[in-house]
N, C-alpha and C positions, 0 to 999 in steps of 0.2 A: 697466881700461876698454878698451872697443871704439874705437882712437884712430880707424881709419878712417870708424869709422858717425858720432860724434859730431861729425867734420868734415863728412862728409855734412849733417848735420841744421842745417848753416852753409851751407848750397847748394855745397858742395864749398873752401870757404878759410875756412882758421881761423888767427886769431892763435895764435902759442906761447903768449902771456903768457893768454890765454883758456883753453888746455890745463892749463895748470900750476894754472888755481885751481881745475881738476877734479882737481888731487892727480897727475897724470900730469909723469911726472920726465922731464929731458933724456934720459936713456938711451931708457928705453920712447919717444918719439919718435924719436931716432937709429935704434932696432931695427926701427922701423919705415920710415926713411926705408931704411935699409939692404936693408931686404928687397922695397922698390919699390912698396910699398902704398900711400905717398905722396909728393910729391915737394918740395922749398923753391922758396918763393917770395920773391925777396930775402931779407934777414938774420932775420924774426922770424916770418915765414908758411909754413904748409905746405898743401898743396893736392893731393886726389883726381883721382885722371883722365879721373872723368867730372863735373868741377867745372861751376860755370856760368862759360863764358866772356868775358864781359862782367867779372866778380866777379873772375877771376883776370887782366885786365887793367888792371884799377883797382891788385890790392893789388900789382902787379909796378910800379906807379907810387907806392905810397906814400898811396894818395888811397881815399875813400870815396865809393860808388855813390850816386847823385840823380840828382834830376827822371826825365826820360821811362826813363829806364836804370833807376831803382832801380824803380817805379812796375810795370815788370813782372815784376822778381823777385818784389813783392808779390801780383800777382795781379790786379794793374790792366790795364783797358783801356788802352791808349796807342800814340800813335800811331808808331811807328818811324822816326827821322829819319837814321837809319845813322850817328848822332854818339853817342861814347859820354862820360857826361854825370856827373863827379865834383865832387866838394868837395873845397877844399881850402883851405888857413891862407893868411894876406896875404906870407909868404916861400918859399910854395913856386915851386920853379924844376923839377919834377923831370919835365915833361909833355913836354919836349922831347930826353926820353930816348927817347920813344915815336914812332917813324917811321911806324905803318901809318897809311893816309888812311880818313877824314877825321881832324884830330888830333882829341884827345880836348878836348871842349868844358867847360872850367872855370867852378866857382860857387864865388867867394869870400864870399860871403855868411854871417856864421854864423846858423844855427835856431836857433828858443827852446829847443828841448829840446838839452841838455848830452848830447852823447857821450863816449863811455870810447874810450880809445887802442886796445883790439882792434876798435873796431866797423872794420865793412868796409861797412857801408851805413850812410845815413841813417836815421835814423829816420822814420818814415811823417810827422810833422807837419812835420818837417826839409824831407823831399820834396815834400810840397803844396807849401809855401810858395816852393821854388826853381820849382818846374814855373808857379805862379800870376808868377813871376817871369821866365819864361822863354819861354813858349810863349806864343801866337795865345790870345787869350781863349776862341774855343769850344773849344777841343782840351783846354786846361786846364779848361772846366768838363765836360768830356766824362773827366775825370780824376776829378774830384773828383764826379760823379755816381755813376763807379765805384767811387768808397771809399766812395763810400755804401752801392750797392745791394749791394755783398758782402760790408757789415756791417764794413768793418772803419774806420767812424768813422762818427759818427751827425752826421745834419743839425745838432741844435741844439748839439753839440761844435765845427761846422766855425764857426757864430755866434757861437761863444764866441768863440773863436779868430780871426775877424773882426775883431769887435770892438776886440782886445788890438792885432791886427798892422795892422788899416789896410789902406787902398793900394788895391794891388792883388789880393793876396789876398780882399779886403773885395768886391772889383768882381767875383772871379770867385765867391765864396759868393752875391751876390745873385744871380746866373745858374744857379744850381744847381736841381736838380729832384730827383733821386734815385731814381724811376720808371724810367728807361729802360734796357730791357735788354740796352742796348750802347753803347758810345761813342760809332757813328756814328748812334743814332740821338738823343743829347745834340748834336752837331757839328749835325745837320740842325735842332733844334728851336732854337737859339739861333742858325742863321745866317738863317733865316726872320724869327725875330723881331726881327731889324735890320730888315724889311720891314711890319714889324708886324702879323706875320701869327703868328696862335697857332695851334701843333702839338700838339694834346693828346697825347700819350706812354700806350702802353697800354693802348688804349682797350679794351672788353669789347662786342663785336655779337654778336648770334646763339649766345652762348656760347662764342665766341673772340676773342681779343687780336687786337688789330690793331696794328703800331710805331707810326703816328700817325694823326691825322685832325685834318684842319682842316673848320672849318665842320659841319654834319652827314651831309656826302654824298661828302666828297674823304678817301680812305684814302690814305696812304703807308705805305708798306712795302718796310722797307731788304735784304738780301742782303749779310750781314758774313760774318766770320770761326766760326767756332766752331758751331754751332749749325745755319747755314744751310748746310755748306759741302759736307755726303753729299749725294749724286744721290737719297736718298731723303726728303731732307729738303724739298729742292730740288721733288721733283710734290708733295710735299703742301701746301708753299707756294704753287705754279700754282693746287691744285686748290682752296685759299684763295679764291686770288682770282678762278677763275670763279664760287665760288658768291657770294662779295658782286658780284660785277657782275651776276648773275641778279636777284640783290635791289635793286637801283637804282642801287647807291656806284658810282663813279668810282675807280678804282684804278691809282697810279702806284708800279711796284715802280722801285726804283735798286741799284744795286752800290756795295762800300766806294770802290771805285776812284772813281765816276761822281762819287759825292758829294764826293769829297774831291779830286780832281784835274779833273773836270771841273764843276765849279759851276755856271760861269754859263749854262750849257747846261741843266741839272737845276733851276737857278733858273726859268730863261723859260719851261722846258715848266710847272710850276708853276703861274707866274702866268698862262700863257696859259690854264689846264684855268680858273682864277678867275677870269678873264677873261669867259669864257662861262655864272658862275655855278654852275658843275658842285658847289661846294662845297655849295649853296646848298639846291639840289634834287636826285633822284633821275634817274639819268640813264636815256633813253630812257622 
């Protein structure tokens, strides 16, 4: 076996004990350790060197990746709060081995789903449930929107599982949409509707999407990460939104930043464009 690729295919950290049930003996990992292909991580982990760093600070703690931390090794949207965000048993002491700031933020909570002693992350229901437990209720359903829309859990799965766990969990599944094709634009549609103000998500004008509309005349359109973030991406977004403003809409673009650290600023320009009805009718 290819020891280093198949640690790779673990986001670069792999239990021994995970090694071994592929049939790969102490030596052939020694031989490998030895020849600097990859390196130990405390007494039972070994680890690539172009591991994910987050992963290879958890298993050098002993502890397993969750919430917002584990959330984007999946491939989730989430918001980065510079905390790195483990699970761990009700005797663990081992967090205060770790000196770098911020310390590492602990979830002693255990998930329905049972893990095995190699895992090195949560499992994905494991994770909702700490992130539903842990985080701002839009940010978590701006999570759980994202395990939707990129398939890797289905709405009426997250219902089930509502149902079962309660709470809080239960409070952020009723906020869920699954439509929106970004986090920040989940974060904006559920912080308006504290105002009761409905964001329809994805809408189709003219033969193009738009991130929301309220009413039938007031577009929003967010400017995130990924997608929006090439300069060529960037005019053809502008050239968007002068042709809906030719056509009558009202169009307020914001930034991931805007929305999410300047609110109440992005809030009142909002309510002030509703204010004047702009949502209402075509403007000019």
């Amino acid at each position: 076996m290819d020891i280093p690729a198949f640690v790779r295919s673990t986001h670069g950290v792999a239990h021994r004990a995970a090694l071994r049930r592929q049939g790969v003996t102490r030596h052939h990992i020694r031989k490998e350790l030895d020849a600097g292909r990859v390196f130990r991580v405390g007494r039972n982990r070994i680890a690539t060197h172009d591991c994910n760093l987050e992963l290879l600070r958890a298993a050098a703690l002993c502890a397993r990746l969750t919430c917002v931390s584990a959330a984007k090794v999946y491939g989730l949207w989430a918001f980065d709060d510079d905390r790195l965000h483990i699970s761990v048993p009700p005797t663990y002491s081992r967090a205060s081995d770790d000196i770098r700031a911020p310390m590492p933020l602990k979830h002693w909570g255990v998930g329905p789903v049972p893990t095995d002693t190699t895992d090195l992350i949560e499992p994905l229901i494991n994770v909702l449930l700490h992130v539903s437990q842990c985080q701002p209720r839009e940010l978590a359903i701006a999570i759980f929107d994202s395990a939707v829309n990129t398939g890797a859990i289905t709405l009426a799965e997250l219902e089930r599982l509502a149902d079962a766990l309660g709470g809080r969990f239960r409070s952020v599944v009723d906020g869920c949409d699954g439509r929106a094709d970004s986090g920040i634009e989940s974060a904006l549609r559920v912080r308006l509707a504290l105002r009761g103000i409905v964001l329809r998500i994805q809408v189709m004008i003219d033969g193009h999407r738009v991130d929301g509309l309220i009413g039938d005349w007031l577009v929003i359109q967010t400017d995130g990460y990924g997608p929006h973030s090439d300069s060529a991406q960037r005019s053809r977004d502008l050239a968007q939104d002068r042709r809906l403003m030719r056509m009558g809409y009202t169009v307020l673009r914001y930034s991931y930043s805007q929305i999410l650290y300047d609110w109440p600023r992005v809030e009142a320009e909002i309510l002030a464009v509703m204010a004047r009805g702009l949502h209402l009718r075509p403007h000019g």
